[in-house]
C-alpha positions as CSV (number, residue, x, y, z in Angstrom):
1,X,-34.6,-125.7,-91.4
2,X,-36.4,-128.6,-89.7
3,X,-34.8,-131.4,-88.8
4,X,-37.3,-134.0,-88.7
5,X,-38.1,-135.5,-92.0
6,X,-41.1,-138.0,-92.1
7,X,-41.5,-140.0,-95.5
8,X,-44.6,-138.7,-96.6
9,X,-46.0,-142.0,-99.0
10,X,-48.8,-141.3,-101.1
11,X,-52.0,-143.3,-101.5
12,X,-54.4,-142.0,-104.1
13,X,-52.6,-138.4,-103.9
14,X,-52.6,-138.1,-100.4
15,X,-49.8,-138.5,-97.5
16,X,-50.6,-141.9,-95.4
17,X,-51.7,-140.7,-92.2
18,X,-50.7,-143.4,-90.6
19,X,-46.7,-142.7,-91.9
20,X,-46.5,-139.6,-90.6
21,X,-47.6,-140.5,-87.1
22,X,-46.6,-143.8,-86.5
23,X,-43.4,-143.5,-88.8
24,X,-40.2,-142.7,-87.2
25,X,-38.8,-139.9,-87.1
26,X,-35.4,-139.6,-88.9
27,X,-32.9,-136.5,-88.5
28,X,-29.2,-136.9,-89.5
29,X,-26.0,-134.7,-87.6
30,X,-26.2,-133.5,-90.9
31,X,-29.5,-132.2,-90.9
32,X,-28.5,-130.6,-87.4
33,X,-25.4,-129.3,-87.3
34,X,-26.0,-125.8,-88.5
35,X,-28.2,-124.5,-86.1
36,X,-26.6,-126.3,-83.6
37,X,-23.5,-123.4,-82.9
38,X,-24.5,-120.0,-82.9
39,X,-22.4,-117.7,-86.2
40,X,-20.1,-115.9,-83.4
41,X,-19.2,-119.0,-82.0
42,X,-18.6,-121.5,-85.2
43,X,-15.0,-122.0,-83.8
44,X,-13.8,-122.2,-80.3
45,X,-12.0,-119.5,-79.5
46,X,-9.8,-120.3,-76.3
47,X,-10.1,-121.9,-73.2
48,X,-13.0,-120.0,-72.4
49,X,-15.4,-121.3,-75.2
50,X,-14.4,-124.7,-74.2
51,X,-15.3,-124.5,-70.6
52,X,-18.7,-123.1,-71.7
53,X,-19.1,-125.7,-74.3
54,X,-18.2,-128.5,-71.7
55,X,-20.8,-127.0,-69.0
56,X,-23.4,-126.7,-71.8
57,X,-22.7,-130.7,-72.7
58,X,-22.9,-131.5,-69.0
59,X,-26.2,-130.0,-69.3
60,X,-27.3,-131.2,-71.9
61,X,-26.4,-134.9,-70.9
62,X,-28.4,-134.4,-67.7
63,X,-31.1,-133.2,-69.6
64,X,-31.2,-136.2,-71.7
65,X,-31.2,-138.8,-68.3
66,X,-33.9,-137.1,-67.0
67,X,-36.1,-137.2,-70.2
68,X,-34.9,-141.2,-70.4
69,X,-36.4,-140.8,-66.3
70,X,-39.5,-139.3,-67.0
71,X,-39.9,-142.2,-70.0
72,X,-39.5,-144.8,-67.3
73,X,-41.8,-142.8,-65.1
74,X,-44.7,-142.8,-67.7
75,X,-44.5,-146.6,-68.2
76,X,-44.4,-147.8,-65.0
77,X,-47.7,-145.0,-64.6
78,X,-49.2,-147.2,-67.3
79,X,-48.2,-150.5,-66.7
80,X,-49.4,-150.1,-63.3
81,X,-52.6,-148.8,-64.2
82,X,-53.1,-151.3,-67.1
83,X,-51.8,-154.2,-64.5
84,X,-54.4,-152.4,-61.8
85,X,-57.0,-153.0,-64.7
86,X,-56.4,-156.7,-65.5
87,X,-56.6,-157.4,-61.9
88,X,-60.2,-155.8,-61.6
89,X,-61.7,-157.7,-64.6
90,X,-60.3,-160.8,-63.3
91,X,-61.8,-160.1,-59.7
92,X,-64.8,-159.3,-61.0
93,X,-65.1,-162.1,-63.9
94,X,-68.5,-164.0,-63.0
95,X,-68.9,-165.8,-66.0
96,X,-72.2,-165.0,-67.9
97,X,-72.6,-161.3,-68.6
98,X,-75.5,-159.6,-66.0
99,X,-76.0,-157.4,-69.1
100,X,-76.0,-156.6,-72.8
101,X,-72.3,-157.4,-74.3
102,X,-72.5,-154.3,-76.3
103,X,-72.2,-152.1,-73.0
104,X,-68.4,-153.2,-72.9
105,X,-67.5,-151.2,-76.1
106,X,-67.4,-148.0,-73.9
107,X,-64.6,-149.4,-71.1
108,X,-63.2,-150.6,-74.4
109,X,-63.0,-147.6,-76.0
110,X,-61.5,-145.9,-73.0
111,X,-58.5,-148.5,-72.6
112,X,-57.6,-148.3,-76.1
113,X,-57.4,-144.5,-76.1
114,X,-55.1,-144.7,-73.2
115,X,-53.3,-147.6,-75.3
116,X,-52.4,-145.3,-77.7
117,X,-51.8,-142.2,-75.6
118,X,-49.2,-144.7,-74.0
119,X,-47.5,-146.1,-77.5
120,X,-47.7,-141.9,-79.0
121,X,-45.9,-140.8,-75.6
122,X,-43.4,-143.5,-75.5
123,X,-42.7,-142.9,-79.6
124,X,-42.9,-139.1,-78.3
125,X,-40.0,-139.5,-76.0
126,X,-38.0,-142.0,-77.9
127,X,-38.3,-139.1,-80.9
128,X,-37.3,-136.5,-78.5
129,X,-34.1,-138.6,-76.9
130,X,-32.7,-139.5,-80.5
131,X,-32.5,-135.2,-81.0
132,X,-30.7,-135.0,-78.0
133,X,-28.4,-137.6,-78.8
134,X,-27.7,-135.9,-81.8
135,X,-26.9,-132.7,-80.3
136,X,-24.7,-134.4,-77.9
137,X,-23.0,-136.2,-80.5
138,X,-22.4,-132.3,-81.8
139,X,-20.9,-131.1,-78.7
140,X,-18.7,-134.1,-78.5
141,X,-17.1,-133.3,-81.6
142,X,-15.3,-130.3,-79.5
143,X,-14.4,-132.3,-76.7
144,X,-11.4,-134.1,-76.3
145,X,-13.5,-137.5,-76.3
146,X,-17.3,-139.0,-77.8
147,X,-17.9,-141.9,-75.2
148,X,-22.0,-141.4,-75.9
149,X,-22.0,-140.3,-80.1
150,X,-19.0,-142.3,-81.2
151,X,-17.5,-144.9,-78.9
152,X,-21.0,-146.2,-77.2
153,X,-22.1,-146.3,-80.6
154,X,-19.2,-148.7,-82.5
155,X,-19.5,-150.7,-79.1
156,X,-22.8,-151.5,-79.7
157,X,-21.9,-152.5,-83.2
158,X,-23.8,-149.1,-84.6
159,X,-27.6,-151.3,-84.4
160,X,-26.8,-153.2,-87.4
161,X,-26.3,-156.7,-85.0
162,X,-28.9,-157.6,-82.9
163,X,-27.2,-159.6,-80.3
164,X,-25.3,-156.2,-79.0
165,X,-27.7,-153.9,-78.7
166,X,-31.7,-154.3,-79.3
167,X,-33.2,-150.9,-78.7
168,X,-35.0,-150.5,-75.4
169,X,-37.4,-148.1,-76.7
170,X,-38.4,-150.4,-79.7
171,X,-39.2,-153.0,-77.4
172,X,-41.6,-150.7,-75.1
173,X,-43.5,-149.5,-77.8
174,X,-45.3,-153.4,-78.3
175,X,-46.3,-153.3,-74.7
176,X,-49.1,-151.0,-75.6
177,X,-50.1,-152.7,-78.6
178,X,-49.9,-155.9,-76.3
179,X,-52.5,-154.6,-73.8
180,X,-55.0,-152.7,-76.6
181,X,-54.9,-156.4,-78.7
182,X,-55.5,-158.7,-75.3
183,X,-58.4,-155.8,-74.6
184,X,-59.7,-156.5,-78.3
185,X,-59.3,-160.5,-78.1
186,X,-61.5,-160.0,-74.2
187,X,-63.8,-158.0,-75.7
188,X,-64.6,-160.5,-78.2
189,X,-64.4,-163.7,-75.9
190,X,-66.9,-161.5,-73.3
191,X,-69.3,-160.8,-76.3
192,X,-69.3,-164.4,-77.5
193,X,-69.5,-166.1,-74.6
């Protein structure tokens, strides 16, 4: 059984491609739990199955910060590079164009594509966290405690109030859409001007 269910909404008979890849992702403990424990090992049995349950959650925890790492990594790669970008047009900004305004679509082109390989890898790893928080949320239920599935979460008032908790990763997906709109609105002004 997969796990990840996209709502596939039909337009004229045919899914919206846009749902399926810019939709989010949603998978339940439910949907997960089965294939989670292997059949011999459905029940721990003994002091031994819990030691190699809690290495395997240790694991799996440091598996999860270093995908939340690599995350960060990517968009300080592309902030950077985006930043780098800015500061080049605005270096070289003379005014009048020295050529035809329809040359820019091609840099334009090219920074949009990279716009949206940013926003898809960002969605990509926010997709990929929220399964290992799940699984993690899995283990925990044979530990003695569940600070990251069950007490983080009812700290945070479970997302439903804004002034705890605000998703991280649902902020850094507009920062792409930022850049690939203020590219647009340039390209415009350059071609008008």
């Amino acid at each position: 059984m997969v796990p990840w269910r996209y709502s596939h909404a039909r337009c004229d008979g045919r899914p919206l491609i846009l749902k399926k890849y810019f939709g989010t992702a949603t998978a339940s403990i439910e949907d997960v739990r089965p294939a989670v424990w292997n059949a011999a090992s459905s029940q721990p049995d003994g002091e031994k199955d819990r030691t190699a349950i809690l290495e395997q959650y240790k694991l799996y925890v440091e598996m999860a910060d270093r995908i939340s790492a690599r995350r960060g990594l990517t968009n300080t790669f592309f902030l950077t590079l985006n930043t780098a970008i800015f500061a080049a047009i605005g270096a070289s900004w003379k005014g009048r164009l020295a050529f035809p305004a329809w040359i820019l679509v091609f840099p334009l082109v090219a920074l949009l594509v990279q716009c949206c390989a940013w926003f898809l890898l960002v969605r990509s790893y926010r997709q990929l966290n929220s399964a290992k928080y799940i699984v993690i949320g899995l283990l925990e239920e044979r530990l003695p405690a569940s600070p990251y599935w069950n007490a983080e979460w009812k700290a945070l008032g479970e997302g439903k109030d804004k002034s705890k908790y605000w998703p991280i990763s649902h902020l850094e997906q507009w920062v792409p859409v930022i850049f690939a709109a203020t590219y647009m609105a340039a390209f415009i002004a350059a071609a008008a001007y």
